[in-house]
Structure formats: structure tokens, C-alpha cells
C-alpha positions as CSV (number, residue, x, y, z in Angstrom):
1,X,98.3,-44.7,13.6
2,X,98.4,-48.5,12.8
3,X,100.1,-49.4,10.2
4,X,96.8,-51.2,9.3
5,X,94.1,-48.8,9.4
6,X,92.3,-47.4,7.1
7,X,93.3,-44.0,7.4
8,X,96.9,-44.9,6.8
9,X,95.8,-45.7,3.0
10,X,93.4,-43.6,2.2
11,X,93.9,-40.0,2.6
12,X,90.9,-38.5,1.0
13,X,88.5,-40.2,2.2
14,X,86.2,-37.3,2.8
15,X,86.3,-37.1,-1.8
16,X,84.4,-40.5,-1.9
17,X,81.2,-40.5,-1.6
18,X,80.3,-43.9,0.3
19,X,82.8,-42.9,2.8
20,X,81.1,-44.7,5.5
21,X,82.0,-48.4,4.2
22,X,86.1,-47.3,4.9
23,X,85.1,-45.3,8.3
24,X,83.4,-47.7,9.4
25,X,86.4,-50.1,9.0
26,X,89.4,-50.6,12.0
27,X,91.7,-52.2,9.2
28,X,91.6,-51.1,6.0
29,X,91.0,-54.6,4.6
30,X,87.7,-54.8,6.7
31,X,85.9,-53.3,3.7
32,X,86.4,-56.1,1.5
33,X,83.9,-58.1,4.1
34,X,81.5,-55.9,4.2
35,X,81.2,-54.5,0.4
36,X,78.1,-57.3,-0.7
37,X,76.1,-56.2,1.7
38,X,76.7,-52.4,1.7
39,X,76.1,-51.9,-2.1
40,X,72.9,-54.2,-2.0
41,X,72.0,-51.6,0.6
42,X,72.5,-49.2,-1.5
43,X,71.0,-50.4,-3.9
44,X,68.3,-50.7,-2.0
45,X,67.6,-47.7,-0.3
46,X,68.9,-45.5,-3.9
47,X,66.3,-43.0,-4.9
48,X,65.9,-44.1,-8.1
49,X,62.8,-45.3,-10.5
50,X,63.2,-49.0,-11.4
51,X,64.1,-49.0,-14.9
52,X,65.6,-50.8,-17.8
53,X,67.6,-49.2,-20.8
54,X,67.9,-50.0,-24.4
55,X,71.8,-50.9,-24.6
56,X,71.3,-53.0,-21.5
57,X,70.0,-56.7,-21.9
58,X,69.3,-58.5,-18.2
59,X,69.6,-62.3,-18.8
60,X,69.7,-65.0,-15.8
61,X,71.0,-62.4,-13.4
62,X,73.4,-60.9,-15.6
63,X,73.3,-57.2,-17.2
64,X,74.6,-57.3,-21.0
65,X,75.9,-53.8,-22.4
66,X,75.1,-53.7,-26.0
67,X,75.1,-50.6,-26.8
68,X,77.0,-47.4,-25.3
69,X,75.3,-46.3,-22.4
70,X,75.4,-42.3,-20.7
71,X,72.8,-41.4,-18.7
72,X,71.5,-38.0,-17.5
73,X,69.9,-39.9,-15.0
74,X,69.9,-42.9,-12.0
75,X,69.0,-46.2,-13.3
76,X,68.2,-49.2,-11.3
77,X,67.7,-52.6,-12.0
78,X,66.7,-54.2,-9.6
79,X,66.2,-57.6,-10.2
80,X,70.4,-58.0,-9.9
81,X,70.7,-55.1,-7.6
82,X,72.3,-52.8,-10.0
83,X,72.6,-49.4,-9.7
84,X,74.4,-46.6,-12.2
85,X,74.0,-43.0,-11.6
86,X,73.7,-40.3,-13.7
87,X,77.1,-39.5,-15.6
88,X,78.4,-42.9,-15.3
89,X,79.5,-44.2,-18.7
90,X,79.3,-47.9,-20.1
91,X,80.7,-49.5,-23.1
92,X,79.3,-52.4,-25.3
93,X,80.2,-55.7,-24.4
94,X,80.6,-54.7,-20.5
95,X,78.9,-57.9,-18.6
96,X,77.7,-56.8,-14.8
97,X,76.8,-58.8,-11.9
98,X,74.8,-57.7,-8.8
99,X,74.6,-56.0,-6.4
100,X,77.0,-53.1,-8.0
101,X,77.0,-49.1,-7.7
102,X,78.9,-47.0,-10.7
103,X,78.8,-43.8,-9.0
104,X,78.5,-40.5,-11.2
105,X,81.4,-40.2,-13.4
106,X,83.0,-44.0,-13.4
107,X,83.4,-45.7,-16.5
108,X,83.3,-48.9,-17.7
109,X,85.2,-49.8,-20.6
110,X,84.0,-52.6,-23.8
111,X,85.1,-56.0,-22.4
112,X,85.0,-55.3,-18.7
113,X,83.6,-57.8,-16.3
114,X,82.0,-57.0,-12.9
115,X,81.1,-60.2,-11.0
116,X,79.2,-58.6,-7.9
117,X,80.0,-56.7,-4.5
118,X,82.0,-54.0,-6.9
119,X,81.3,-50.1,-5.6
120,X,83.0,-48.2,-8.6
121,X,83.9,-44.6,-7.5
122,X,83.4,-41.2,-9.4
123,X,85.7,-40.6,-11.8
124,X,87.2,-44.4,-11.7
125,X,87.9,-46.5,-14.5
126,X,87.0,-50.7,-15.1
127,X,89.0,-50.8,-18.3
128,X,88.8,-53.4,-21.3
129,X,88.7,-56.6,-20.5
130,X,89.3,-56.0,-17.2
131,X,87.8,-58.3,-14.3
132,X,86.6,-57.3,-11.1
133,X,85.3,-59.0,-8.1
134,X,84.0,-58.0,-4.7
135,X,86.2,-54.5,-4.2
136,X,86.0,-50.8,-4.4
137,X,87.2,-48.4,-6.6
138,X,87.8,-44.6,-4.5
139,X,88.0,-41.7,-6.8
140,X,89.7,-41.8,-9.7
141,X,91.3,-45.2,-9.2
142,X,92.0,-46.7,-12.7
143,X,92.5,-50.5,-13.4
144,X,92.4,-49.4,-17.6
145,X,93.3,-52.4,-19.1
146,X,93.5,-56.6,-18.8
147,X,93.5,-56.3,-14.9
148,X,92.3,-58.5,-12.2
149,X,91.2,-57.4,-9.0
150,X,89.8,-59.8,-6.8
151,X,88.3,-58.8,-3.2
152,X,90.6,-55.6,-3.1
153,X,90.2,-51.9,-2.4
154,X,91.7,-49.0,-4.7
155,X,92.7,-45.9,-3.2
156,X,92.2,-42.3,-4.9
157,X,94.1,-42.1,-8.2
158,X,96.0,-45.5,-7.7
159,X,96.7,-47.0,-11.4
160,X,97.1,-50.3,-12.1
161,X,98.8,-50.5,-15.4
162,X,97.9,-53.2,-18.1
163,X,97.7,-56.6,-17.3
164,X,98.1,-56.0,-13.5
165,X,97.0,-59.1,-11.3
166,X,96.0,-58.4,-7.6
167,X,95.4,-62.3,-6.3
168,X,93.2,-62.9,-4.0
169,X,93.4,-66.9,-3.0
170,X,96.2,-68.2,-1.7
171,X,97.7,-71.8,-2.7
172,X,95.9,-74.8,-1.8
173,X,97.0,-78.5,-1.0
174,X,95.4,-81.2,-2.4
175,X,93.3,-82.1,0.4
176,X,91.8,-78.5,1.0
177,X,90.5,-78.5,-2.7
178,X,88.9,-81.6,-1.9
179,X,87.4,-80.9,1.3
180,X,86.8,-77.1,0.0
181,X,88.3,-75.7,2.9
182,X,90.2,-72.0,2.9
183,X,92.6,-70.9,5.4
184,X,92.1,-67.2,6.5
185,X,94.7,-64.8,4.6
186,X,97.0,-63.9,8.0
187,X,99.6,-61.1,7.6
188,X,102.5,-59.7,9.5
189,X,102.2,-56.3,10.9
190,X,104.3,-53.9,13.7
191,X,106.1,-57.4,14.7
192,X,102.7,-59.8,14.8
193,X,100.7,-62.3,13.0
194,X,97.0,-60.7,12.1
195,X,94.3,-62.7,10.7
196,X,92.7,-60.5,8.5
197,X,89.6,-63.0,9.2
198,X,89.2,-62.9,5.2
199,X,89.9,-66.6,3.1
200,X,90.1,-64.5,0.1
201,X,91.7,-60.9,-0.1
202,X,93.7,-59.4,-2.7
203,X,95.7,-56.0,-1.9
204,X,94.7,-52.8,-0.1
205,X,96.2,-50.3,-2.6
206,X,96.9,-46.9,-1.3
207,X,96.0,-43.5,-2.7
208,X,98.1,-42.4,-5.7
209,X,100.0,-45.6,-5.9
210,X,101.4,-46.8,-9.5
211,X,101.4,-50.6,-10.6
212,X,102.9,-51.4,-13.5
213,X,102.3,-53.4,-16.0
214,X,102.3,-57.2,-15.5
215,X,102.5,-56.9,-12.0
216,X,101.3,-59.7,-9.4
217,X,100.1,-58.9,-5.9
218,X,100.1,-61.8,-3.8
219,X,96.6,-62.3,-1.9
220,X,97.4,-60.3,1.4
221,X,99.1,-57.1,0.1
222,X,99.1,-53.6,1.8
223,X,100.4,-50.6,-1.0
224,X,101.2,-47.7,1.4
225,X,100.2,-44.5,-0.6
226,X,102.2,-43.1,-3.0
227,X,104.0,-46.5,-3.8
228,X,105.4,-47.4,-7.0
229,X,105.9,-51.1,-8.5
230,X,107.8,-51.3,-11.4
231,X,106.6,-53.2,-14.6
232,X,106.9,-57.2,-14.7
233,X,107.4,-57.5,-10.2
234,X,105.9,-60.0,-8.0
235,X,104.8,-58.2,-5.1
236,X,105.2,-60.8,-1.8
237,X,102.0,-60.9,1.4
238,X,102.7,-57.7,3.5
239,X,102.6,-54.7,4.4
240,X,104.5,-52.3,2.5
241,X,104.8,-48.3,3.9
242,X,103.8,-44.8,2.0
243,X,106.0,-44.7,-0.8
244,X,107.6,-47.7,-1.3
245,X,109.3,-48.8,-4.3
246,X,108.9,-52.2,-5.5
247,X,111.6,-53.2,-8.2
248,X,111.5,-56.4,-10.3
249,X,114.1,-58.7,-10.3
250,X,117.0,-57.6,-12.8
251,X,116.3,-59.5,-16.3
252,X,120.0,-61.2,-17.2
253,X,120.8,-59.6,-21.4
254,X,124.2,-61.7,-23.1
255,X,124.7,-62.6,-26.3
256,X,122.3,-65.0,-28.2
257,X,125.0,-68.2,-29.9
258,X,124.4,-70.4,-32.5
């Protein structure tokens, strides 16, 4: 199996139940691409009456949480292309962008934010103040607290522990902010240079794997399952196997003089 494809990252894929955004994906980073217009489809197509709710406020494209939300049933807004099924739980003072599915069971802690293209899995948590853009949360993935995940994909029951950073746009000169122009995010992998075709692309995180806290991802990371990063590392652009470990650099202790 390619040391790239999906299957090599996510192991229960048959648990989730959008399963056909990953299957449908050679590498497993393909499903960053194609996650606006797969939960807009859903969104879509969901069998659900159009509705609004009393703790949500829906201002300029934007869905407020002010008040603790738990429903026994689907709601869909669609005017920003929201959808939460029934179970899904959200705290005041969560701010959502479109299009986003919470499946049954996520949660979505006070503070989060949810800035579009974000398919949150059953049993997942968005934690407080927690950002998200453009990825997908498998089942039981937990991002809990001050995280960023930009353009990424959780596997089941990966962690991210608080303050974890997966970036997702590489350096820029000068002349490329001017001109807005983004190079494509190009890995290494099995000995050759792959251009994931993605400008922005944080980390593919395999199932079960453990960030710890204050931990960077470079834009262009691949977390075999099973991996462990220990608190306070900077994790380089590759692609790391099942059960790596990922140790920061040693911290340097003497004795403080006056």
C-alpha cells in the first residue's frame, strides 16, 4: 500500500459515516480538496426541515451560538449551508461558517470557531477556542482546546492536545504576497517529489495519534497512525510512518546567576 493513501491512515473507515469523501480519495490528502463541495452537498441533499433555533442567531452568513444547543432532531439552515444532526451538542459563543455538517454526537465547545468546509464526525470534539478551517474530523477525533487546524484531516480518536497548531500555508517571499501567488504544498514520498496539487494543506493525522500540547505541524505533514508527538515539538513537511515518535528538542536546565 502507498505510503500515501488513504487507507494507510485511516483504519476504520467503515465507523465514519461520510466514508465516501476518504474512499473516494487516492491520497489521503485528496479530501482536503474536495470537503467544500461535499458538505454543501450534503447539506443539500440532508433530509431535514429548514429551520432556525432559539440559541442560534444567523447574521451576514454567520451562525451565532448563544445559548446551549442539543437537539433531538436535524436542523438546517440553509441560508449558510449548515447542517447539525440530532445529538450534536453546541456551546454559547461557538461562531459557524458554511457549508458545515456536525454529525450525531460531535460537540462543539464555547469559543470554538468553524470557518466553512468543516465535516465534524460523531463523537468528535471542536474544543474552546479552537479554530477550524476546511477539514474533517473522523470519529472521535478531539482538537479540545486552543487548536488550529487548517485544511487537515483527523483520523478516529487522534488528539490534539491544547494549543496544537497544524499549519497550513507555507512561507511566502515578498513578491508572492504581492502578486498573491501560492506555490502548491509538494512532499517527499517512497524516494519522490509529489505535488499534493493543494497551495494550502495542513497535516493528514492518522487514527489514534497523540499531539501534544503546543505542538506545530508544518503545512504538508503525514501522522502515520498511532504516532505520538511529544509536548512543545516542531513537526517538519513529510511523511512520518504508523507509530512514530516525534520528540522535541531537549530544553538546556543550569543554574540561574546573579
Amino acid at each position: 500500500m502507498s505510503a500515501t493513501a488513504t487507507q494507510t491512515y485511516f483504519r476504520r473507515l467503515g465507523e465514519f459515516p461520510h466514508v465516501s469523501l476518504l474512499k473516494s480519495a487516492a491520497h489521503a490528502w485528496e479530501a482536503v480538496g474536495l470537503l467544500d463541495d461535499f458538505t454543501r452537498r450534503l447539506v443539500d441533499e440532508a433530509d431535514a426541515p429548514l429551520a432556525e433555533a432559539a440559541a442560534l442567531r444567523v447574521e451576514e452568513g454567520l451562525v451565532v451560538s448563544e445559548g446551549l444547543l442539543a437537539l433531538e432532531e436535524n436542523l438546517k439552515i440553509a441560508s449558510v449551508g449548515l447542517l447539525i444532526e440530532a445529538g450534536a451538542r453546541v456551546e454559547p459563543g461557538c461562531v459557524i461558517k458554511g457549508p458545515t455538517v456536525l454529525c450525531a454526537g460531535a460537540e462543539v465547545r464555547h469559543g470554538a470557531y468553524l470557518r466553512g468546509g468543516c465535516l465534524i464526525g460523531p463523537g468528535a470534539v471542536v474544543g474552546h477556542a479552537t479554530e477550524v478551517k476546511n477539514s474533517v474530523f473522523l470519529n472521535g477525533a478531539q482538537a479540545g482546546h486552543f487548536a488550529y487546524v487548517g485544511d487537515s484531516v483527523l483520523g478516529a480518536d487522534a488528539n490534539l492536545g491544547a494549543g496544537a497548531k497544524l499549519a497550513n500555508l507555507e512561507l511566502r517571499t515578498e513578491e508572492e504576497k504581492k502578486t498573491g501567488a501560492v506555490k502548491n504544498i509538494v512532499l517527499r514520498a517512497e524516494g519522490e517529489r509529489v505535488d499534493t496539487g493543494l497551495t494550502k494543506f495542513g497535516a493528514v493525522v492518522g487514527d489514534d495519534a497523540e499531539i501534544g500540547c503546543n505542538v506545530v505541524t508544518s503545512p504538508g505533514v503525514m501522522l502515520g497512525p498511532g504516532s505520538w508527538v511529544a509536548p512543545n515539538a516542531t513537526v517538519s513537511k513529510g511523511v512520518y510512518p504508523e507509530r512514530t515518535l516525534i520528540r522535541a528538542p531537549k530544553s538546556s536546565v543550569g543554574r540561574r546567576r546573579f
